[in-house]
mmCIF file as Biopython writes it, N, C-alpha, C and O atoms, coordinates in Angstrom:
data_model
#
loop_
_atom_site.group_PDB
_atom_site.id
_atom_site.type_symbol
_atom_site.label_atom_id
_atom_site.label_alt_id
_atom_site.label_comp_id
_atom_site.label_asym_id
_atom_site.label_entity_id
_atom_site.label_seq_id
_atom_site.pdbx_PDB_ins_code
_atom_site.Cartn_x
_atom_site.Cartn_y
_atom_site.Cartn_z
_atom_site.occupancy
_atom_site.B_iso_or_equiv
_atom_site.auth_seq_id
_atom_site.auth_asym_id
_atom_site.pdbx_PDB_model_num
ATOM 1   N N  . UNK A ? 1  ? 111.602 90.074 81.178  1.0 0.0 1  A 1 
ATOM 2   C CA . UNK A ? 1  ? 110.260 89.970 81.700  1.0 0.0 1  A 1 
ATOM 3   C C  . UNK A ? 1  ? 110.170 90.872 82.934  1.0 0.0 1  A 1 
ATOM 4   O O  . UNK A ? 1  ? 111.043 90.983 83.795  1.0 0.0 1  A 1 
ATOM 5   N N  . UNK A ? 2  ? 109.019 91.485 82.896  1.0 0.0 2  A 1 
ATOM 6   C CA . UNK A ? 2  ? 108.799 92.845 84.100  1.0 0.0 2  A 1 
ATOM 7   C C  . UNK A ? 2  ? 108.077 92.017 84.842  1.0 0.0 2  A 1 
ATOM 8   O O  . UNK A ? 2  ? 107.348 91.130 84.399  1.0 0.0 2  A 1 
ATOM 9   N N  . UNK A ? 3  ? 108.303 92.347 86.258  1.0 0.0 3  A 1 
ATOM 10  C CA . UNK A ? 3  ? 107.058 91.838 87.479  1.0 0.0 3  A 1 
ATOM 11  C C  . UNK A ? 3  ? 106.770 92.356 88.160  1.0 0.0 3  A 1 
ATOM 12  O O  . UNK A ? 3  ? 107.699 93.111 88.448  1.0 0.0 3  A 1 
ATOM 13  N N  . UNK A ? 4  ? 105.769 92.568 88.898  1.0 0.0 4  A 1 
ATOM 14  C CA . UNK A ? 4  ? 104.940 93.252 90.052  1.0 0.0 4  A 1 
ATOM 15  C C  . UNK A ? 4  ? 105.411 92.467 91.772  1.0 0.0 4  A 1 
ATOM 16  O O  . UNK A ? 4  ? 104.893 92.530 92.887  1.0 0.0 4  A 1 
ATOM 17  N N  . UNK A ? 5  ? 106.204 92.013 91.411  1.0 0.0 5  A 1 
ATOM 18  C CA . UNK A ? 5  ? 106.653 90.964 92.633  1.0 0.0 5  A 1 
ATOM 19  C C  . UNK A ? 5  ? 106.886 91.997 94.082  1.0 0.0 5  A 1 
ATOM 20  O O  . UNK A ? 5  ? 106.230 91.815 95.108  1.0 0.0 5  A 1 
ATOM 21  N N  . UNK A ? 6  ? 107.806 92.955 93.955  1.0 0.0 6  A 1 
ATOM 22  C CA . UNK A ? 6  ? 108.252 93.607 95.060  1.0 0.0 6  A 1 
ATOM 23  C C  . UNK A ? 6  ? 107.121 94.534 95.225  1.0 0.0 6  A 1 
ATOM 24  O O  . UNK A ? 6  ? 106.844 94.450 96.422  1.0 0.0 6  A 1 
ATOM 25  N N  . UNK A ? 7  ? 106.370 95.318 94.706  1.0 0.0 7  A 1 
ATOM 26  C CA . UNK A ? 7  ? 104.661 95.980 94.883  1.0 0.0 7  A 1 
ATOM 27  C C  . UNK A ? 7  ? 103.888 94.866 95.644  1.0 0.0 7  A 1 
ATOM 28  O O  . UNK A ? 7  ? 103.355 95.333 96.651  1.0 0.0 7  A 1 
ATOM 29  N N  . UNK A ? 8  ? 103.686 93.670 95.491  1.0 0.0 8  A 1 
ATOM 30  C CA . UNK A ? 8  ? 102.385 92.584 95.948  1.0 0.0 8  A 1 
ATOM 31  C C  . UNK A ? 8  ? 103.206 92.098 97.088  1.0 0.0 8  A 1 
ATOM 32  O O  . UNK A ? 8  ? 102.488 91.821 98.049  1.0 0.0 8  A 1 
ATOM 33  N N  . UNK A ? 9  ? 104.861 91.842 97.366  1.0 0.0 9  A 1 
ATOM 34  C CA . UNK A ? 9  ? 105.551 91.232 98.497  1.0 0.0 9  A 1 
ATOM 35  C C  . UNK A ? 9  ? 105.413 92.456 99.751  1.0 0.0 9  A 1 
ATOM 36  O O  . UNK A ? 9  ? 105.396 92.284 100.970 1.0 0.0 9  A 1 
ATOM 37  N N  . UNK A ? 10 ? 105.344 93.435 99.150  1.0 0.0 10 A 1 
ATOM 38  C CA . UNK A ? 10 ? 105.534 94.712 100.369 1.0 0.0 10 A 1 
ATOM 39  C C  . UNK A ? 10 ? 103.640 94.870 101.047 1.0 0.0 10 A 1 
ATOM 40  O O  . UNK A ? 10 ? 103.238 94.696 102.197 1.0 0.0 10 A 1 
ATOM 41  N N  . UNK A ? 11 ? 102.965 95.199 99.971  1.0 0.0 11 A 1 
ATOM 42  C CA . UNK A ? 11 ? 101.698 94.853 99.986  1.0 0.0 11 A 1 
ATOM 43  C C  . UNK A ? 11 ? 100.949 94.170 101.316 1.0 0.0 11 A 1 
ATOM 44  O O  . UNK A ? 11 ? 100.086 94.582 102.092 1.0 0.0 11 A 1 
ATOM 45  N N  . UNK A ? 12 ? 101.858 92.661 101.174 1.0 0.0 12 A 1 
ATOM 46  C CA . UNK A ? 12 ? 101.200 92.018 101.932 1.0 0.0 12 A 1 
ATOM 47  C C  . UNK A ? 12 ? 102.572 92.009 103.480 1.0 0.0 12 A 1 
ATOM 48  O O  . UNK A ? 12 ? 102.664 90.961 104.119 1.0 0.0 12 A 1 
ATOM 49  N N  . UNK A ? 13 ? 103.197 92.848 103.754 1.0 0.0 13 A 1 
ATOM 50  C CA . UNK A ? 13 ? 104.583 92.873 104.104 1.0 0.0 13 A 1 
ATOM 51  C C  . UNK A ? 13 ? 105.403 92.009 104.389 1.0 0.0 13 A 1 
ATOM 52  O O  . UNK A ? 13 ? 106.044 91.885 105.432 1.0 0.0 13 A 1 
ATOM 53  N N  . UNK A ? 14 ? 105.412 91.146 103.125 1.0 0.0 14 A 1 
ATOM 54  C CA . UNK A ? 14 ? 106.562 90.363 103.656 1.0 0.0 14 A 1 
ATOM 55  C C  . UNK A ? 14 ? 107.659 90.845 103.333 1.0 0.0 14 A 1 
ATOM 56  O O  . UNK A ? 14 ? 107.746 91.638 102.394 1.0 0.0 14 A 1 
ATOM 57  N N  . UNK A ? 15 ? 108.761 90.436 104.090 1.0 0.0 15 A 1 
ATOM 58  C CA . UNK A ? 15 ? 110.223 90.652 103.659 1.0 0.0 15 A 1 
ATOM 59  C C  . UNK A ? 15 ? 110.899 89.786 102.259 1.0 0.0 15 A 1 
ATOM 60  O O  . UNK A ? 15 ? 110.127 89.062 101.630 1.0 0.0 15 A 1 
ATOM 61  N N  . UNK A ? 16 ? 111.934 89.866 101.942 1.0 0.0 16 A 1 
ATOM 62  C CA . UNK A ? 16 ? 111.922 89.438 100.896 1.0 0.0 16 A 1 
ATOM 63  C C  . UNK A ? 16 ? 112.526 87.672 101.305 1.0 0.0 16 A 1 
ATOM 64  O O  . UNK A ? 16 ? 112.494 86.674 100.584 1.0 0.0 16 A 1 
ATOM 65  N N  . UNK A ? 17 ? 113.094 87.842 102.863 1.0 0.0 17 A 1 
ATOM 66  C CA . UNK A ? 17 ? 113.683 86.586 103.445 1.0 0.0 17 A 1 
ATOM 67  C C  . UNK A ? 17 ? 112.849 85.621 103.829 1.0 0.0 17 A 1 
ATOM 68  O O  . UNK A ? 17 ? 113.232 84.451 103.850 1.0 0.0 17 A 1 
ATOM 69  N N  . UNK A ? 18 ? 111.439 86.020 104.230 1.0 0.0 18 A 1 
ATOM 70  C CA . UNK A ? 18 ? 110.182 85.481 104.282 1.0 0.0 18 A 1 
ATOM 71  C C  . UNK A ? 18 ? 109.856 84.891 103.233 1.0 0.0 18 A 1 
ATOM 72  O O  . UNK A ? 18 ? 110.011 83.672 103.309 1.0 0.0 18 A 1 
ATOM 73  N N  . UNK A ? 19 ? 109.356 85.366 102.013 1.0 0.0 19 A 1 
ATOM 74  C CA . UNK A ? 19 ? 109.227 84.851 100.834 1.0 0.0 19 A 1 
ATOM 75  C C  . UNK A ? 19 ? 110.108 83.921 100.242 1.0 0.0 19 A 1 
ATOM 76  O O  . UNK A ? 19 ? 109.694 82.996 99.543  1.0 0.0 19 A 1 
ATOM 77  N N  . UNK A ? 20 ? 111.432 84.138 100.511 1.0 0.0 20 A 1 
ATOM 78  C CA . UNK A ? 20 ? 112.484 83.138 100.160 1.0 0.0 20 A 1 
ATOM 79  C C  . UNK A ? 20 ? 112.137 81.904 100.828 1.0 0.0 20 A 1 
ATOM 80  O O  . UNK A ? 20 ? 111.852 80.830 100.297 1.0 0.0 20 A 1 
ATOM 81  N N  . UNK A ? 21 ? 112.195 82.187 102.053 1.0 0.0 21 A 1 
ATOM 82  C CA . UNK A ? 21 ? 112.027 80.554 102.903 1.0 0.0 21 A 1 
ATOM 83  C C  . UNK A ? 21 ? 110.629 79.819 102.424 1.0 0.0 21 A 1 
ATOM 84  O O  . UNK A ? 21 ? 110.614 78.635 102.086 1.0 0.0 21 A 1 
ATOM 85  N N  . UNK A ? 22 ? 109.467 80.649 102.434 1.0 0.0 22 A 1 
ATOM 86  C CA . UNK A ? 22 ? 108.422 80.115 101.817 1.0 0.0 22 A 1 
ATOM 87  C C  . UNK A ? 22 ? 108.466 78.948 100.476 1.0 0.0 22 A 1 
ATOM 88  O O  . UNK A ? 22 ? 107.955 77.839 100.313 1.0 0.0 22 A 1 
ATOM 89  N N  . UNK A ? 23 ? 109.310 79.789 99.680  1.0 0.0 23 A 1 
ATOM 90  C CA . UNK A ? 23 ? 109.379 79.452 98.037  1.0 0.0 23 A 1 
ATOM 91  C C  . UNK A ? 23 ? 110.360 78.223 98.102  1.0 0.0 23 A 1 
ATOM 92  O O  . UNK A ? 23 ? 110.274 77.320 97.271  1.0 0.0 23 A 1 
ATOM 93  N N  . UNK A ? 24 ? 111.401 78.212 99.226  1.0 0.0 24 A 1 
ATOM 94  C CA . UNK A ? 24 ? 112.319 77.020 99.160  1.0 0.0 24 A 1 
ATOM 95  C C  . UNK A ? 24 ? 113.751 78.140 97.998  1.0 0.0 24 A 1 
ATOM 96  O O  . UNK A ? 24 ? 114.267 77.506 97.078  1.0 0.0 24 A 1 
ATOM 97  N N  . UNK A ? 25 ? 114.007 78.995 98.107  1.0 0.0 25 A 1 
ATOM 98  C CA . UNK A ? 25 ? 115.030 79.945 97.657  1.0 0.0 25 A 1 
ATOM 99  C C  . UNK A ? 25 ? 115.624 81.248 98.449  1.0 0.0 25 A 1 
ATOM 100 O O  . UNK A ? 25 ? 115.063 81.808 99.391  1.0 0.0 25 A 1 
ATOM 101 N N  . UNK A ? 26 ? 116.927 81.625 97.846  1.0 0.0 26 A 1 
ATOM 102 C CA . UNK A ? 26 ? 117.879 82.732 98.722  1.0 0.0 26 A 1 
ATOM 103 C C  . UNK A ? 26 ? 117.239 83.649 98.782  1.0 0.0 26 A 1 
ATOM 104 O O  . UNK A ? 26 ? 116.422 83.881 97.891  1.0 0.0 26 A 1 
ATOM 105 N N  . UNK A ? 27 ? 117.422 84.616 100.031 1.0 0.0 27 A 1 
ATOM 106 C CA . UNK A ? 27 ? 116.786 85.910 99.449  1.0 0.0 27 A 1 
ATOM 107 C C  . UNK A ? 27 ? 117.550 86.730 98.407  1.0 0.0 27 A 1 
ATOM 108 O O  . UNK A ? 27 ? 116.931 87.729 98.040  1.0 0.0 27 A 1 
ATOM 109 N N  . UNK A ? 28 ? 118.456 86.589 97.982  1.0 0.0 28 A 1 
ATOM 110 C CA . UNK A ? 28 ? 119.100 86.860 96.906  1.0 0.0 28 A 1 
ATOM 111 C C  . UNK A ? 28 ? 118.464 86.668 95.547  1.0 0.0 28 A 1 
ATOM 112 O O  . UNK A ? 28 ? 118.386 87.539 94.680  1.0 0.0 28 A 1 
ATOM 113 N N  . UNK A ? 29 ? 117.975 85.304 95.456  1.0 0.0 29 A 1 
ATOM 114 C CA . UNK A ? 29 ? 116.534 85.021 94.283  1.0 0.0 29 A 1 
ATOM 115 C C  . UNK A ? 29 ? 116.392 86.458 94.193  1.0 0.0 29 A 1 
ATOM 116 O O  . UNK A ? 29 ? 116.840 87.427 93.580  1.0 0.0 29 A 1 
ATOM 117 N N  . UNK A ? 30 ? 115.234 86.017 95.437  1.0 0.0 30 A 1 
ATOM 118 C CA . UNK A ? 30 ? 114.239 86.667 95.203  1.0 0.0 30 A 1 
ATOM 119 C C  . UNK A ? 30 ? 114.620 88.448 95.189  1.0 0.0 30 A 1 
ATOM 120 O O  . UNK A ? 30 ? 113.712 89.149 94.743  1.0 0.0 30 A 1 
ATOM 121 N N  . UNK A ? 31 ? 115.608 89.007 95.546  1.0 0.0 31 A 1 
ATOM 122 C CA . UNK A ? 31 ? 115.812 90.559 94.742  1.0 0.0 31 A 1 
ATOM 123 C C  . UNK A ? 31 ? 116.488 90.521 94.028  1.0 0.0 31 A 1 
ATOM 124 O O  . UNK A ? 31 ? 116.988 91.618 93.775  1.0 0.0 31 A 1 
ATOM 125 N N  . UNK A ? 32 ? 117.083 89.142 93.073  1.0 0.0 32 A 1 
ATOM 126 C CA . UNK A ? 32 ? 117.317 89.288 91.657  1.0 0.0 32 A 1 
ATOM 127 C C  . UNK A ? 32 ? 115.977 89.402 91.064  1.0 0.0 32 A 1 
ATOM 128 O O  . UNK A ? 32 ? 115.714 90.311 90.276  1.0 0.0 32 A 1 
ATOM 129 N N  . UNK A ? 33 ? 114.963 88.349 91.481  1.0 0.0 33 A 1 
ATOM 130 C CA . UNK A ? 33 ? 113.631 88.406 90.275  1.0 0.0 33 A 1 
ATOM 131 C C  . UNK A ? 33 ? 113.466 89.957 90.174  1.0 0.0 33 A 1 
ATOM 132 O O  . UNK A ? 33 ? 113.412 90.689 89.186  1.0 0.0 33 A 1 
ATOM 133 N N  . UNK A ? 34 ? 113.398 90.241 91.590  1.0 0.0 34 A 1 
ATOM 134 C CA . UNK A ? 34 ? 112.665 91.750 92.114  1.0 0.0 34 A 1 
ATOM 135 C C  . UNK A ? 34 ? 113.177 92.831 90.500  1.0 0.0 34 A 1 
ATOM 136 O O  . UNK A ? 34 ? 112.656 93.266 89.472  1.0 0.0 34 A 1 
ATOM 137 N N  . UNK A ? 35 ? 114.437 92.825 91.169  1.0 0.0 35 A 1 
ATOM 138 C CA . UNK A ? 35 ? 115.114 93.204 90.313  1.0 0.0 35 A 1 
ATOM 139 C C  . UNK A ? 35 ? 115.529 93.173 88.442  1.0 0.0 35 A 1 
ATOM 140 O O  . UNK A ? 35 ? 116.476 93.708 87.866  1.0 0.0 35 A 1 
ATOM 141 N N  . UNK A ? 36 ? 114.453 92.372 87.905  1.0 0.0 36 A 1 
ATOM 142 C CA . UNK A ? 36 ? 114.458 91.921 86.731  1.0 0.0 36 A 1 
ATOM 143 C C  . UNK A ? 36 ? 115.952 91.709 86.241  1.0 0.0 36 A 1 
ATOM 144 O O  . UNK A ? 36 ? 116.383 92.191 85.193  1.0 0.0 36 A 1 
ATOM 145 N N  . UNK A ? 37 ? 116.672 90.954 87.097  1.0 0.0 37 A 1 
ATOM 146 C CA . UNK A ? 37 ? 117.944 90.107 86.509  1.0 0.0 37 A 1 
ATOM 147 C C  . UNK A ? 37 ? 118.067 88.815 86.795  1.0 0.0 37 A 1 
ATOM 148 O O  . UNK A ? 37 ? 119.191 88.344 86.963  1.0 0.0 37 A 1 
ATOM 149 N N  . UNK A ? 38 ? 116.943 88.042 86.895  1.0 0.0 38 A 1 
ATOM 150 C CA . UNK A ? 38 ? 116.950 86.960 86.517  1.0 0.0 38 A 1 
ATOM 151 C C  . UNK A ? 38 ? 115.179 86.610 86.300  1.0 0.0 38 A 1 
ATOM 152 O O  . UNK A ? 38 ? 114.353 87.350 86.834  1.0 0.0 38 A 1 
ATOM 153 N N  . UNK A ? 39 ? 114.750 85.402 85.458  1.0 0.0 39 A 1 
ATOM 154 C CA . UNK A ? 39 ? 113.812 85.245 85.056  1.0 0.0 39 A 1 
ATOM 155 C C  . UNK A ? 39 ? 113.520 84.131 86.152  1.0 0.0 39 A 1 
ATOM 156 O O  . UNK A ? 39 ? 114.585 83.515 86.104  1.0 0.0 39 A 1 
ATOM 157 N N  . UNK A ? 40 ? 112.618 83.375 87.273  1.0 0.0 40 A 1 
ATOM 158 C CA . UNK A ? 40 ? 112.768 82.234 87.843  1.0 0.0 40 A 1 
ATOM 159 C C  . UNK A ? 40 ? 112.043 81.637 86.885  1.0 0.0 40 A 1 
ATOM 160 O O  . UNK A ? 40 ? 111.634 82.136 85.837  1.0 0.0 40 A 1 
ATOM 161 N N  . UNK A ? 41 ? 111.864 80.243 87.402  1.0 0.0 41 A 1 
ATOM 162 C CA . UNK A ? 41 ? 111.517 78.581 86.343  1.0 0.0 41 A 1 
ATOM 163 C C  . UNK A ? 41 ? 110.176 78.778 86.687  1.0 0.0 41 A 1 
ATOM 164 O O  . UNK A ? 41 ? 109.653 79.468 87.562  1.0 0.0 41 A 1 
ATOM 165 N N  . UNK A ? 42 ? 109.731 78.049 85.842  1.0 0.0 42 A 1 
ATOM 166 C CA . UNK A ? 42 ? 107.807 77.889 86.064  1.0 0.0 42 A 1 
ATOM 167 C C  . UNK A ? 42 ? 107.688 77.507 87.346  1.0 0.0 42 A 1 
ATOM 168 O O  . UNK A ? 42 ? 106.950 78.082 88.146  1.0 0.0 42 A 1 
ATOM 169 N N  . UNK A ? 43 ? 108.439 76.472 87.626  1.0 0.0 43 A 1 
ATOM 170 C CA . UNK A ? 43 ? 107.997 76.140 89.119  1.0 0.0 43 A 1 
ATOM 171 C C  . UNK A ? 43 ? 108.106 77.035 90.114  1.0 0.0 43 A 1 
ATOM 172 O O  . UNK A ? 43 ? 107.286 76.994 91.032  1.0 0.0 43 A 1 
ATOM 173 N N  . UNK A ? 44 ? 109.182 78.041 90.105  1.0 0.0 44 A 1 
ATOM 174 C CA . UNK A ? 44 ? 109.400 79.188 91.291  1.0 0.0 44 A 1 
ATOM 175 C C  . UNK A ? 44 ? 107.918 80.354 90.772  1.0 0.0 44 A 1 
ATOM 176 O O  . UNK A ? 44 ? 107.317 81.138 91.508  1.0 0.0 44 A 1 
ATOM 177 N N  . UNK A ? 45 ? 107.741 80.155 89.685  1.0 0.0 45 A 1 
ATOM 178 C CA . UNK A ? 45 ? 106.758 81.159 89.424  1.0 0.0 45 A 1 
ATOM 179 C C  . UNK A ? 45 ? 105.384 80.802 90.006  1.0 0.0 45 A 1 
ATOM 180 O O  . UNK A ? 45 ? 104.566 81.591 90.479  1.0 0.0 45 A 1 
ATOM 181 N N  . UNK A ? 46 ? 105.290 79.642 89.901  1.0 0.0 46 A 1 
ATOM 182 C CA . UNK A ? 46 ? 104.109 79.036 90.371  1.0 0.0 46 A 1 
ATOM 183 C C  . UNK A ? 46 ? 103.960 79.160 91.986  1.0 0.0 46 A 1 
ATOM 184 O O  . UNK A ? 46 ? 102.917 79.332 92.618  1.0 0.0 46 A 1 
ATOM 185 N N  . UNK A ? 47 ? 105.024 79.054 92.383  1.0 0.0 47 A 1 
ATOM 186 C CA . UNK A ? 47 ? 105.445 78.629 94.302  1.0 0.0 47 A 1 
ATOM 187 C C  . UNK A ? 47 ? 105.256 80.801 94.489  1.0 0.0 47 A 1 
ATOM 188 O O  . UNK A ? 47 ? 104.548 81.187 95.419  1.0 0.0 47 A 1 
ATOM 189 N N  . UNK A ? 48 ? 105.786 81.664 93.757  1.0 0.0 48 A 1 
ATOM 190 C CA . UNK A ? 48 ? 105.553 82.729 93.668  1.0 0.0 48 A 1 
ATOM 191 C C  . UNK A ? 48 ? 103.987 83.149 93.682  1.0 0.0 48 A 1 
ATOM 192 O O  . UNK A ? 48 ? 103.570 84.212 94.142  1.0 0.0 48 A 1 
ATOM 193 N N  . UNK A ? 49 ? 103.379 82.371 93.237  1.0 0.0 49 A 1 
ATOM 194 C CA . UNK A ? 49 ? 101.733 82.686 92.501  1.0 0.0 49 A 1 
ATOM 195 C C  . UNK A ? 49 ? 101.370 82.423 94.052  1.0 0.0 49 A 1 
ATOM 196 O O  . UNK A ? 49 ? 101.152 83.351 94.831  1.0 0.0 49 A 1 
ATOM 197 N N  . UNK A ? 50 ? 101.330 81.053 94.423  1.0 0.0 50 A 1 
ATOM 198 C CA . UNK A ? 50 ? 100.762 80.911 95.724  1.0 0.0 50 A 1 
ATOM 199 C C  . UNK A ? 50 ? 101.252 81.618 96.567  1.0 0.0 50 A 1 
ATOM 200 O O  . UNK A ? 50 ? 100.329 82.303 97.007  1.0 0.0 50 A 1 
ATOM 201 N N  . UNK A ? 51 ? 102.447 81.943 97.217  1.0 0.0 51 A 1 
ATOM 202 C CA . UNK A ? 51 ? 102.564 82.252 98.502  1.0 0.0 51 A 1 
ATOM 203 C C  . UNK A ? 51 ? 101.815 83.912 98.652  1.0 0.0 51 A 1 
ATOM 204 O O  . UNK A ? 51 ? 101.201 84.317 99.639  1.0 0.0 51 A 1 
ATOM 205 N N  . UNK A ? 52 ? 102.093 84.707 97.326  1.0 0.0 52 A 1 
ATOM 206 C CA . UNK A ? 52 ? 101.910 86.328 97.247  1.0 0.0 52 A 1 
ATOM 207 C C  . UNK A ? 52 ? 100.355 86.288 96.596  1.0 0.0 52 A 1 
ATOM 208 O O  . UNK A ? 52 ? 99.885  87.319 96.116  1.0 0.0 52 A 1 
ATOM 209 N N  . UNK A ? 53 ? 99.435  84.779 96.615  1.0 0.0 53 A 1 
ATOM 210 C CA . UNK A ? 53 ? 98.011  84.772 96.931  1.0 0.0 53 A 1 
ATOM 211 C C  . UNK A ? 53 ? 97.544  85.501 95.139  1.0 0.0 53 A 1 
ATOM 212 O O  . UNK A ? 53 ? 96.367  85.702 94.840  1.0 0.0 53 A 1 
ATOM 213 N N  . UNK A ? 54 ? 98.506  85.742 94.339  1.0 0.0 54 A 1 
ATOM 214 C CA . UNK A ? 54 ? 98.150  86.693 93.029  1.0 0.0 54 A 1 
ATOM 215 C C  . UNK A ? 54 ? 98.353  85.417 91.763  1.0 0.0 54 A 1 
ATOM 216 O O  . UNK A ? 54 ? 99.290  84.630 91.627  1.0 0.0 54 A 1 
ATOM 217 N N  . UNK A ? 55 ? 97.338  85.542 91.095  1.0 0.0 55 A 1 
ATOM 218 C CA . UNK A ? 55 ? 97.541  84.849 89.687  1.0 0.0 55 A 1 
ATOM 219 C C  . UNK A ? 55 ? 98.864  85.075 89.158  1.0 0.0 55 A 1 
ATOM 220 O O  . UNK A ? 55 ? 99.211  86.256 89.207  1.0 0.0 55 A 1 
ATOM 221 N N  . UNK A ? 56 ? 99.595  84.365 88.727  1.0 0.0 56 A 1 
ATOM 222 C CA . UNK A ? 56 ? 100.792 84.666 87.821  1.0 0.0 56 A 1 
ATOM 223 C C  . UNK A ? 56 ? 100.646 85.470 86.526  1.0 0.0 56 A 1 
ATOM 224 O O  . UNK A ? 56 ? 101.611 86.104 86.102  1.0 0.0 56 A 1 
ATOM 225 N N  . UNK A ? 57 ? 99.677  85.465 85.998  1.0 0.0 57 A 1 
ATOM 226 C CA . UNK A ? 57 ? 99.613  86.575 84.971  1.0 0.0 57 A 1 
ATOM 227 C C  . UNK A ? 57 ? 100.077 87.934 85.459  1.0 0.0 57 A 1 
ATOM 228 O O  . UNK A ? 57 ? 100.936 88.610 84.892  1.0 0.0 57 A 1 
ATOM 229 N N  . UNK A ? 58 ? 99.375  88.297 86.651  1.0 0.0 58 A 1 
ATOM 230 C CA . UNK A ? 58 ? 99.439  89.590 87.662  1.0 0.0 58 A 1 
ATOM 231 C C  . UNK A ? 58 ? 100.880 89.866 88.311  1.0 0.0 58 A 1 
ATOM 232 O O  . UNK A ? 58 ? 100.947 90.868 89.023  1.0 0.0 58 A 1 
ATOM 233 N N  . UNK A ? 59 ? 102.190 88.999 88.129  1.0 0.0 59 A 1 
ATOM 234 C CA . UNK A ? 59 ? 102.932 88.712 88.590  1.0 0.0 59 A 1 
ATOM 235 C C  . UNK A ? 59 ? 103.720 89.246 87.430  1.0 0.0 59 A 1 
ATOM 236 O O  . UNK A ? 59 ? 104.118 90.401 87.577  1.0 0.0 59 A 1 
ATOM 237 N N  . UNK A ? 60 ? 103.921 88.851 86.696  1.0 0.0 60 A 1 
ATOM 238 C CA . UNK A ? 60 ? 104.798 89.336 85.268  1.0 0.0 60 A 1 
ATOM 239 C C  . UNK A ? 60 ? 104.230 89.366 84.002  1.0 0.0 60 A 1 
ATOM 240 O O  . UNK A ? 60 ? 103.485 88.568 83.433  1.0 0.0 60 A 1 
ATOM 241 N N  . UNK A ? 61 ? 104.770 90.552 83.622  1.0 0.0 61 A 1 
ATOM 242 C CA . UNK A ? 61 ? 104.454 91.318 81.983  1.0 0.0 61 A 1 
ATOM 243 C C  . UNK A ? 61 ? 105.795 90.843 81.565  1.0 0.0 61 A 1 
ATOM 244 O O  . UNK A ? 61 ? 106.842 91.054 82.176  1.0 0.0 61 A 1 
ATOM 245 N N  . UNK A ? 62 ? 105.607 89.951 80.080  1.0 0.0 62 A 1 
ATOM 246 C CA . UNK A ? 62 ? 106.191 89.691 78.995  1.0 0.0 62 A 1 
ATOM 247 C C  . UNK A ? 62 ? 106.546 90.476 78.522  1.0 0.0 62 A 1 
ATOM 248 O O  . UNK A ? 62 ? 105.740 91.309 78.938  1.0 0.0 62 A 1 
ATOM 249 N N  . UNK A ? 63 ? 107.520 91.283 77.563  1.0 0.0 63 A 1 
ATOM 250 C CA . UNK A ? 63 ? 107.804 92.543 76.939  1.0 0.0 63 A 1 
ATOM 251 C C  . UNK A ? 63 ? 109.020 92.188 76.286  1.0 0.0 63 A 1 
ATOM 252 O O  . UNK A ? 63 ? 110.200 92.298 76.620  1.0 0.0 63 A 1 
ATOM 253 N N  . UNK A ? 64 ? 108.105 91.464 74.662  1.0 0.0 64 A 1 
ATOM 254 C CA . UNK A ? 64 ? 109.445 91.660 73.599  1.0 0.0 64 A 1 
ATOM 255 C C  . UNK A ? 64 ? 110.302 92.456 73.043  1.0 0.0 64 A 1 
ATOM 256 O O  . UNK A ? 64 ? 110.134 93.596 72.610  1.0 0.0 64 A 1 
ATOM 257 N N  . UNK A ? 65 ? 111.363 91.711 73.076  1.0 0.0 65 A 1 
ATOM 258 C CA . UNK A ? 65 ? 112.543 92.733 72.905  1.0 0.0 65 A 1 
ATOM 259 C C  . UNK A ? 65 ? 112.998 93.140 71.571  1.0 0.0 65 A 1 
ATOM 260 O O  . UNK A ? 65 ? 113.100 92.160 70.833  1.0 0.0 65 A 1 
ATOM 261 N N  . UNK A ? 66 ? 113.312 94.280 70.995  1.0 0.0 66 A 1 
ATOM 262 C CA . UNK A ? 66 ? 113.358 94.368 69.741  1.0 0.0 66 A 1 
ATOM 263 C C  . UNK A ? 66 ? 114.662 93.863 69.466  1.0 0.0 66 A 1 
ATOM 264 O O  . UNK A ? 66 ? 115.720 94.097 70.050  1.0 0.0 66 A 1 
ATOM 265 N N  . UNK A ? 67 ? 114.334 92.875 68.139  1.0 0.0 67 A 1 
ATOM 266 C CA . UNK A ? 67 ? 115.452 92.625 67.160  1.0 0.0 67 A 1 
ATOM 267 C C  . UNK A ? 67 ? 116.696 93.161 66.525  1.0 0.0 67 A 1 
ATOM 268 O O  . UNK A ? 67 ? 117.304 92.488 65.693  1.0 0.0 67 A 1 
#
């Protein structure tokens, strides 16, 4: 799954250690998500939606993987 996370976190400038403490996670999370090597749980996605003020749709593109 692709995300717009590190574009909308800089955006509004937060750091990525900011956002961590916000969300209740490492900043490590959060430049794995950045990083598309790890997927977070609905709930971090959701706690993601609010703090960076963006719908979660706007947050990550789905992109199936071929078989």
């Amino acid at each position: 799954m692709k995300n717009n996370i590190r574009v909308i976190r800089k955006g509004l400038k937060l750091s990525q250690e900011e956002l961590a403490k916000q969300c209740g996670v490492t900043r490590q999370t959060i430049n794995a998500i950045e990083n598309n090597k790890y997927d977070p749980t609905l709930s971090l996605a959701y706690k993601l939606s609010k703090h960076l003020n963006t719908p979660i749709e706007k947050l990550f593109h789905y992109e199936e993987e071929p078989i």
